[in-house]
C-alpha positions in Angstrom: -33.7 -71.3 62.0 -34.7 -70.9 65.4 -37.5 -69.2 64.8 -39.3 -71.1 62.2 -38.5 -74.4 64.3 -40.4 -72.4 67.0 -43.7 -71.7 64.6 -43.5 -75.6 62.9 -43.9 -76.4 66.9 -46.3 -73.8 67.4 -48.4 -74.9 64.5 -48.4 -78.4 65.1 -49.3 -77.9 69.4 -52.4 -75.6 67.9 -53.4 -78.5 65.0 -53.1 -81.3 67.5 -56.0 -82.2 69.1 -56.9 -81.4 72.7 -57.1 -84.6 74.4 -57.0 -83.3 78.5 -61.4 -82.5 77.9 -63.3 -85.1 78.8 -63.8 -87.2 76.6 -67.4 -87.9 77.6 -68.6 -84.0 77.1 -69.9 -83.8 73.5 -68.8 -80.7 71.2 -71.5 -78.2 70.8 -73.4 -78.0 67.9 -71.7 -75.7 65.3 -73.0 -72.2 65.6 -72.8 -70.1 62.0 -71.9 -66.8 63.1 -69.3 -68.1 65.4 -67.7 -69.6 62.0 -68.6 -66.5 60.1 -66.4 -64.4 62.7 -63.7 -67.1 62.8 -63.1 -67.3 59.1 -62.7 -63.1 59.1 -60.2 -63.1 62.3 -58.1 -66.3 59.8 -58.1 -63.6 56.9 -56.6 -60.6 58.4 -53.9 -62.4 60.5 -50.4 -62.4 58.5 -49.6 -64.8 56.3 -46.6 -67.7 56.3 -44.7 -65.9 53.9 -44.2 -62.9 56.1 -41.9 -64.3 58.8 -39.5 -65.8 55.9 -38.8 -62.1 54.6 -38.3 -60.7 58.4 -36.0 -63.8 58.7 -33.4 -62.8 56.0 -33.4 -59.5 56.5 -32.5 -60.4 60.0 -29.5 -62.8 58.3 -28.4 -59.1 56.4 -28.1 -57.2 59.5 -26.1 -59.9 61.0 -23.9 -60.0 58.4 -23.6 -56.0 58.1 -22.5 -56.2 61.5 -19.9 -59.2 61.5 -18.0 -56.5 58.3 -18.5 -53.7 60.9 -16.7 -55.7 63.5 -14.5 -56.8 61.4 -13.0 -53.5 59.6 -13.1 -52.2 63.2 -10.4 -55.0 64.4 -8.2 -54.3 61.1 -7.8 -50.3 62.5 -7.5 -51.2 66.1 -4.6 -53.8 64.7 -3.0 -51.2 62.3 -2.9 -48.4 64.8 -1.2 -50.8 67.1 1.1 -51.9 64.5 2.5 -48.5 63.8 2.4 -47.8 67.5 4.5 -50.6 67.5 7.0 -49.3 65.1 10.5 -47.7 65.5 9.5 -43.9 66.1 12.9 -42.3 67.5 14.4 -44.2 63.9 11.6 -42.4 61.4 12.1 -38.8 63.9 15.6 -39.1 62.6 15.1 -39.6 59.5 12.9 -36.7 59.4 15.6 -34.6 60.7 18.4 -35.6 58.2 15.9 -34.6 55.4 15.4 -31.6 57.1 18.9 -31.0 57.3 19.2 -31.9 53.6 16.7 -29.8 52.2 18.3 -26.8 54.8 21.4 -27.1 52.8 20.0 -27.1 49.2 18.1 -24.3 50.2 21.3 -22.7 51.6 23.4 -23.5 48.4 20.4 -22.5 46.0 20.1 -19.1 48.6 23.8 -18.4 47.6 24.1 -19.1 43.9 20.7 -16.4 43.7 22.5 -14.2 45.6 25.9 -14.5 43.4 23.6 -14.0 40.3 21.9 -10.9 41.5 25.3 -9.3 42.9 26.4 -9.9 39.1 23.1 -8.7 37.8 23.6 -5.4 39.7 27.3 -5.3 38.3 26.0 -5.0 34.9 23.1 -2.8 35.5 25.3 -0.5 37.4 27.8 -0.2 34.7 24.8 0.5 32.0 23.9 3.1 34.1 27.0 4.6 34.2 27.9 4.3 30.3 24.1 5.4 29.6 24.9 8.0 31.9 28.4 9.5 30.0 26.7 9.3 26.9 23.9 10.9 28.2 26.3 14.0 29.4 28.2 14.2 26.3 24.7 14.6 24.5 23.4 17.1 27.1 27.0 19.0 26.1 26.8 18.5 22.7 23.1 20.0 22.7 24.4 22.7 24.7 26.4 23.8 22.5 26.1 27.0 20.4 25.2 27.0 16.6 28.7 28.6 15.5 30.3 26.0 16.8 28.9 23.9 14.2 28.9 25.6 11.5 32.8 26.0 12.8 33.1 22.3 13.0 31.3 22.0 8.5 33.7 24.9 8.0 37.0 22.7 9.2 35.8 19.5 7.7 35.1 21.2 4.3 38.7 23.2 4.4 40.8 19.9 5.4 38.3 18.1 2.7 39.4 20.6 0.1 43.5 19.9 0.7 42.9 16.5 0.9 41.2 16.2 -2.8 44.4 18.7 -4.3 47.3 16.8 -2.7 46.0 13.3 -3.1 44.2 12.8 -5.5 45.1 16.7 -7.4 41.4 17.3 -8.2 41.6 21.2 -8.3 37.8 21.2 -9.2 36.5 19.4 -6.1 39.5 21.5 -4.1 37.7 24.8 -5.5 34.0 23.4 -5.4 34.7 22.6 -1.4 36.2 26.1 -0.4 33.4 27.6 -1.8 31.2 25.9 0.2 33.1 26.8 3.5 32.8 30.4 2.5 29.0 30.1 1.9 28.5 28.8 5.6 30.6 31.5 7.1 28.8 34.3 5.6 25.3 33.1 7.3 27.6 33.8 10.8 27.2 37.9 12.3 30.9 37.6 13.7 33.5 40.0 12.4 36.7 38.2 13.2 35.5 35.3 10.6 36.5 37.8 7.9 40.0 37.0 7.8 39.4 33.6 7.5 36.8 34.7 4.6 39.8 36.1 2.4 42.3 33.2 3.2 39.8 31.5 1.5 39.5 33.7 -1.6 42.9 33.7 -1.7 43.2 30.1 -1.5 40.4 29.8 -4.5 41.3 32.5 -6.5 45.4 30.7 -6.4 43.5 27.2 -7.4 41.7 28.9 -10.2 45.2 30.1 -11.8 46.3 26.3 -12.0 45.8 25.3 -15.7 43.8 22.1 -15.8 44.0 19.2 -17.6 40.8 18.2 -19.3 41.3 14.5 -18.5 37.6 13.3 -20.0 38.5 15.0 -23.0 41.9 14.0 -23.6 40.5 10.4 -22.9 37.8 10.6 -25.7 40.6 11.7 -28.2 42.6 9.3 -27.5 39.7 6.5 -28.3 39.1 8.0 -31.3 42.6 7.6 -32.4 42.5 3.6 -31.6 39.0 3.4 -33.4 40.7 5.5 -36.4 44.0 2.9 -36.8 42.1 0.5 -39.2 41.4 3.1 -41.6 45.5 4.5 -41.5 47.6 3.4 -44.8 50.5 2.0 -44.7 54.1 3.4 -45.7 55.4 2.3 -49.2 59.2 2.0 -50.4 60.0 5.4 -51.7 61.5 3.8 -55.0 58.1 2.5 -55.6 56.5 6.2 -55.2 58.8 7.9 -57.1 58.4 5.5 -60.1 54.7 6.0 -60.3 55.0 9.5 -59.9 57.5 9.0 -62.8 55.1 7.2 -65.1 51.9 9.0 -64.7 52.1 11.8 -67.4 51.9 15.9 -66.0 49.3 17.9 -66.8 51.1 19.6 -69.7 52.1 16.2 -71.2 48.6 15.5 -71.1 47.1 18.5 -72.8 50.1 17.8 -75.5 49.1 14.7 -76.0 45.4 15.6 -76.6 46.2 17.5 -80.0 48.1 14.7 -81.1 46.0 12.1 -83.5 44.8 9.0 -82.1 47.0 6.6 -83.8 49.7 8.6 -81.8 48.0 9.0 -78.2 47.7 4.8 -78.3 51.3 4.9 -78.6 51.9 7.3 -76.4 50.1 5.4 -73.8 51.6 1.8 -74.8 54.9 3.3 -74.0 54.1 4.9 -71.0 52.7 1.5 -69.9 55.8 -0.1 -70.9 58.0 1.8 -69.0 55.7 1.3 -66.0 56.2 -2.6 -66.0 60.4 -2.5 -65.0 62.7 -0.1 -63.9 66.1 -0.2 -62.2 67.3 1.6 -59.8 69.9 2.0 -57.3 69.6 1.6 -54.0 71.6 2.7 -51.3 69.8 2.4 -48.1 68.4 -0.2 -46.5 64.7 -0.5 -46.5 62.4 -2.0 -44.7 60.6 -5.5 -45.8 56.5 -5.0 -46.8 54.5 -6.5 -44.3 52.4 -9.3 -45.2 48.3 -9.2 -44.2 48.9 -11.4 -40.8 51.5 -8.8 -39.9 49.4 -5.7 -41.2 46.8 -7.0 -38.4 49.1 -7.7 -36.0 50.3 -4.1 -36.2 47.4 -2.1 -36.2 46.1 -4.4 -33.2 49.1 -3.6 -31.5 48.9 0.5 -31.9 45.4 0.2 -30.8 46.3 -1.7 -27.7 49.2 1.1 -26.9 46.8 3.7 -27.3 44.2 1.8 -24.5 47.2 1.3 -22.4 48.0 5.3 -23.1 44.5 6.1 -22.2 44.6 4.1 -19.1 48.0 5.7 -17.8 45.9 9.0 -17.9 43.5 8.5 -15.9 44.9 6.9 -13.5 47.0 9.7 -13.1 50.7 7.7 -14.0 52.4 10.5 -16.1 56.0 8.3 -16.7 54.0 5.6 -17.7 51.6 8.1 -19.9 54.2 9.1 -21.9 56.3 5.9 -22.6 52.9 4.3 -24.4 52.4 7.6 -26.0 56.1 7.8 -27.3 55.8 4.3 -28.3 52.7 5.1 -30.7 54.0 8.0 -32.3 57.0 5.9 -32.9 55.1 3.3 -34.7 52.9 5.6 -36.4 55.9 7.4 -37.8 57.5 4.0 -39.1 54.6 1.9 -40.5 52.3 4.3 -41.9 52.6 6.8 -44.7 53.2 10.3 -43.3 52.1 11.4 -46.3 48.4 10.6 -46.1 46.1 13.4 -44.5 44.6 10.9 -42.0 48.0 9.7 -40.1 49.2 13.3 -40.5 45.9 13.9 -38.2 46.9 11.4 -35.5 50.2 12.6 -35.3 49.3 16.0 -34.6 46.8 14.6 -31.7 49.7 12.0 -30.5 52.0 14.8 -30.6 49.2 17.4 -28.6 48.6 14.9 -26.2 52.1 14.0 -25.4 52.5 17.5 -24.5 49.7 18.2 -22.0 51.1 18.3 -18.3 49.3 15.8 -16.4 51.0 16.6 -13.3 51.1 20.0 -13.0 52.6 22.1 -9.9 49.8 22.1 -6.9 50.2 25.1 -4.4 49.4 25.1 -1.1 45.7 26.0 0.9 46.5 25.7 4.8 46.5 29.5 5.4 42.8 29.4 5.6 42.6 26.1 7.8 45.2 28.2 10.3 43.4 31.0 9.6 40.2 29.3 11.4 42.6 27.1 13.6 43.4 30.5 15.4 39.9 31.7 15.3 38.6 29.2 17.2 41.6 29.0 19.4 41.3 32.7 20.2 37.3 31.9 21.1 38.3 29.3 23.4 40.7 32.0 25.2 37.9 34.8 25.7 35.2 32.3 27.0 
C-alpha cells in the first residue's frame, strides 16, 4: 500500500505542471525527432501492471514468514513445556517398568529352564531304553544259528504235548514232532542224536494210539438223522401175525391153481372173510398206535438226539456222547419195526458208534523235551 501511494504521488508531481519557469519564456517550438525519441524511451519502460504483481508476491513472502515465525514459537514453547515437566517422576517410572519387565523375564527364564531340564529327562531316558534294546538286539544277532534252530526245536516239542493233552489231537501231536526232527537233522552236532530218538520214540508211541475218525463218525451220524423219515414204524404183533395168517403159502397157492374157477372165488372170499375179524387173546400190555401229529413229533425228536449226539462228538464230551446215543437206540428199538432192513441198518451204525472210544488213553512225550532240556543245559556248561 505504501508503495503504490508512493507512485499515485509520483505520477501526479510528474503530470502536474511546472509552474517555478517563468512564466514570460515561451516553450520552444516542438521539434519531431525529439518526440520521435520520446515516444520510443515511453514504450520500453515497464508498464503499471508490473508493480501490482511484485506487490503480492511481496504480501506471499510476508505471510510465508509470519507461519515460519510462528511454527518456530510453538517448538520453542513445547520444548519448554516438557522441560518444564516432572523428570525425576517419569525416570521412575522408567525404572519400575524396568524392574517389571526384569522379573517377567526372570520368571519366563525359569519356566524355559524347568521345561528343558524335563526335556532332557525324557530324552535321556529314550536313550537309555533305545539303548537296552539296542544291546539285547546286538545279543540276539550275536547269537549262533543252533541256538535258533534249538529255540523252533523247543517250541515245536512243547507245541506237540500241548495239542495231545489238551485238546488230544494225536495227528497235529505227530505232524509237530516230525517237524522238530527235520530241523535237527540240518544241525553237524552229535550229541543232538539222543534227542533225535526220544523223538522217534515219542512218534512211533503216538502212532500206536488207535484214532478216532471223528469227521467220519460225524458224517454217519448225519446220515442216520437224514434217514429217520424214511424208518417204519413198529406194529402190534397180533396184527402181524394175523396177516401172516391170512395170506395163503406158496403150496396153498399152487393147490389152489388146479382147482376150477368157481372154486378159487371161493377160496378167496373165505380167505377174505376171515381176514375182516379175529379174536385173540391178549396178555401183555401193548403199546397205543401213534397218531400222525405224534408220528412227527417222534421222528423230529430222534433226529434232534442224533444232532445233539453228533455235537457231543465233536466237541469231545464222551458222558454226554453216549447218553444221546443210548437214548436213540432206545427209541429206535421201541417205535420202529426191527424187522425192516432199513432200522436194522441204523441200529447196527447206532450200536458201532456207541462203541467207538472217544477218549482213549494218551501217553506221555516229555522224554524228548528233557532230552533237549539237558542238551542245551550241558552247552551252556562247556561254553
Amino acid at each position: 500500500m505504501t508503495e503504490k501511494k508512493s507512485d499515485t504521488k509520483t505520477d501526479t508531481k510528474s503530470a502536474a505542471p511546472d509552474t517555478s519557469a517563468p512564466a514570460a519564456k515561451k516553450a520552444p517550438p516542438p521539434d519531431p525527432g525529439k518526440d520521435k525519441a520520446k515516444a520510443e524511451k515511453a514504450a520500453k519502460a515497464p508498464k503499471r501492471g508490473g508493480g501490482k504483481g511484485l506487490g503480492f508476491l511481496a504480501l506471499l513472502i510476508a505471510l510465508g514468514a509470519a507461519a515460519g515465525s510462528g511454527y518456530l514459537w510453538y517448538l520453542l514453547e513445547y520444548q519448554q513445556g516438557l522441560t518444564k515437566t516432572d523428570v525425576p517422576g517419569r525416570i521412575e517410572q522408567l525404572d519400575n517398568r524396568i524392574d517389571q519387565l526384569a522379573t517377567q523375564r526372570d520368571a519366563l527364564r525359569g519356566e524355559l529352564q524347568v521345561q528343558v531340564q524335563q526335556s532332557l529327562k525324557g530324552v535321556t531316558e529314550s536313550q537309555q531304553v533305545f539303548r537296552g534294546s539296542l544291546e539285547n538286539l546286538i545279543a540276539d544277532l550275536g547269537r549262533a544259528d543252533d541256538d535258533w534252530v534249538l529255540d523252533e526245536v523247543a517250541h515245536l516239542l512243547l507245541l506237540a504235548g500241548h495239542r495231545l493233552k489238551l485238546a488230544g489231537d494225536v495227528d497235529a501231536a505227530i505232524a509237530a514232532l516230525k517237524v522238530a526232527d527235520q530241523r535237527l537233522s540240518k544241525l553237524p552236532d552229535p550229541a543232538l542224536l539222543d534227542v533225535r530218538k526220544r523223538i522217534s520214540e515219542d512218534i512211533v508211541t503216538l502212532e500206536t494210539v488207535e484214532r478216532v475218525d471223528l469227521a467220519g463218525l460225524s458224517l454217519q451220524l448225519n446220515s442216520l438223522a437224514e434217514s429217520v423219515d424214511r424208518l417204519p414204524l413198529r406194529t402190534h404183533p397180533h396184527f402181524r401175525a394175523a396177516i401172516d395168517s391170512v395170506q395163503p403159502t406158496a403150496d396153498a397157492a399152487a393147490a389152489a391153481d388146479d382147482l376150477p374157477q368157481w372154486r378159487q372165488l371161493l377160496s378167496q372170499v373165505w380167505q377174505d372173510i376171515q381176514g375182516l375179524m379175529r379174536v385173540r387173546e391178549v396178555t401183555e400190555t401193548q403199546p397205543p398206535l401213534l397218531n400222525p401229529e405224534q408220528n412227527y413229533f417222534l421222528r423230529e425228536n430222534l433226529r434232534l438226539m442224533l444232532g445233539a449226539t453228533q455235537l457231543a462228538l465233536l466237541r469231545g464230551e464222551t458222558t454226554a456222547y453216549q447218553i444221546h446215543i443210548d437214548k436213540s437206540l432206545a427209541w429206535v428199538e421201541k417205535f420202529f419195526d426191527g424187522d425192516a432192513d432199513s432200522v436194522r441198518n441204523v441200529l447196527e451204525n447206532l450200536r458201532a458208534a456207541r462203541a467207538a472210544d472217544l477218549a482213549p488213553a494218551l501217553p506221555e512225550i516229555g522224554a524228548s523235551r528233557e532230552a533237549l532240556a539237558a542238551y542245551r543245559q550241558a552247552k551252556v556248561v562247556d561254553q
